[in-house]
N, C-alpha and C positions, 0 to 999 in steps of 0.2 A: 187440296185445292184443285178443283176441276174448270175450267174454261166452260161455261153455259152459251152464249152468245153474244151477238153483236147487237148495238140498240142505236136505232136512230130515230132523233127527235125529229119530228113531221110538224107541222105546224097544223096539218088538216089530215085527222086518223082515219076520215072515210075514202077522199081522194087519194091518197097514201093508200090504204087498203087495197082499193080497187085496181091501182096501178098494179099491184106487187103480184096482186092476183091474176087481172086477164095481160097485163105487158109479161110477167118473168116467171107465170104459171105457178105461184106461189099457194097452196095448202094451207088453211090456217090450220094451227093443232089447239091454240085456245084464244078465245075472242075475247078480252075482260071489257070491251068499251075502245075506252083512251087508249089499249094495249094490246097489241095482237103481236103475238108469237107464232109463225111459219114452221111448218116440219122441217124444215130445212134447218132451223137454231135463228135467222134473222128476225129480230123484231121492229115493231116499230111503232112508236110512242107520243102519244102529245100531251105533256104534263100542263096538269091543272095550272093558273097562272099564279096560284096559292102556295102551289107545291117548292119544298125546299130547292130544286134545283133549278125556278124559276126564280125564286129570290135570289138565289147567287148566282147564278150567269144570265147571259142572255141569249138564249139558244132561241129567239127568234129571227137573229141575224143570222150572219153567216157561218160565225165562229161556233164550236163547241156543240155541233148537230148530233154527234155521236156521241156511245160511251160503250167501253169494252166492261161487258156483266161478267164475275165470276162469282161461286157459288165456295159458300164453305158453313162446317157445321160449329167451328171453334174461331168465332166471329171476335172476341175480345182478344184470345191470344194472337190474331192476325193484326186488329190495331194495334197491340203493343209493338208486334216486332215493325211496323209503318210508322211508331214514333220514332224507334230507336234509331230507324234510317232516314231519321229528321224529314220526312216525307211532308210535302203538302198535301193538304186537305182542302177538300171542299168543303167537308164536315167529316163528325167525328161518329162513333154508332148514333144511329136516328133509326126509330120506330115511325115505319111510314103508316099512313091511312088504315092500309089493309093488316095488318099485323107483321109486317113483314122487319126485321132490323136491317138495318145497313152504313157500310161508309163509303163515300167516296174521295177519291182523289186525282190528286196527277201524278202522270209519268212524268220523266225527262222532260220530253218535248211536249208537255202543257195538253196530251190528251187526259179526257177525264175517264177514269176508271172507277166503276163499282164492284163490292164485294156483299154480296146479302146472305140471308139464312137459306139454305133451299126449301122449297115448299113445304115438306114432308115437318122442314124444323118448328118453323113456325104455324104454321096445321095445328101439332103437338104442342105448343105452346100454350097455343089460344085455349086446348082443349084442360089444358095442365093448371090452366086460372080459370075454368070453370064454363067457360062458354060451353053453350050446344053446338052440336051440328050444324043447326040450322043459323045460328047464329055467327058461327067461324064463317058460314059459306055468305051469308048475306055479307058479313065486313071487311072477308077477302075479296071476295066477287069468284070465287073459286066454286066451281059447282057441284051443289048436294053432292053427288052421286063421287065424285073423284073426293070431298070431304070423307065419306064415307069409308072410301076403299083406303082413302090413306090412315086413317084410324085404326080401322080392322087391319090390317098388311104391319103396322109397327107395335098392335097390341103382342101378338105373336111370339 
């Protein structure tokens, strides 16, 4: 289990962008839209109002702006051992949009916390059930060119 970043929900991902970039000289390293991740590791996010973590909270108030991402490649045996510590959930593994798996939940004190596949896992996935290239990168929003290299780089 490696710590990936910090996420916070923005309500508006262009004035949000723009801040992060000319106020705190922020770097984007990938732009997916709704989702910009900073070389730094901070992201910052405006989920669809579709999206599961719009259903269950209300992260257009005040509460629950944030959420600490962590990244693993053995995604079911980490919800098991999060039942056994009678852990609340937000939800249980959920395949997002883009192909990606994930759960999340709360700590202690009621922050929420996610755990997904890292890119590379689900990259391989998509490609493991048949999809193309071109078609992992259009339903990730992940770009040909890094689709590519992550293929080639795990074929190996």
């Amino acid at each position: 289990m490696k710590f990936h970043s910090s996420v916070l929900f923005v309500k508006d991902i262009e004035i949000s962008k723009d801040f992060y970039i000319r106020v705190l000289n922020q770097e984007i390293e990938h732009d997916f839209g709704k989702n910009v991740i900073f070389k730094s590791g901070l992201t910052i996010w405006e989920p669809a109002p579709n999206h599961i973590i719009e259903k269950e909270l209300n992260t257009k108030g005040d509460l629950n702006r944030f959420e600490l991402y962590f990244e693993t490649e053995l995604l079911e045996e980490f919800c098991e051992r999060l039942k056994m510590k009678k852990t609340v959930f937000l939800h249980e593994i959920h395949k997002e949009s883009w192909g990606q798996r994930s759960i999340r939940f709360f700590d202690p004190d009621n922050h929420l916390i996610e755990v997904g596949e890292p890119m590379e896992v689900f990259v391989m996935n998509m490609k493991n059930e048949g999809l193309s290239i071109k078609q992992i990168a259009r339903k990730s929003g992940i770009p040909l060119e890094t689709v590519e290299t992550i293929i080639l780089r795990l074929k190996k």
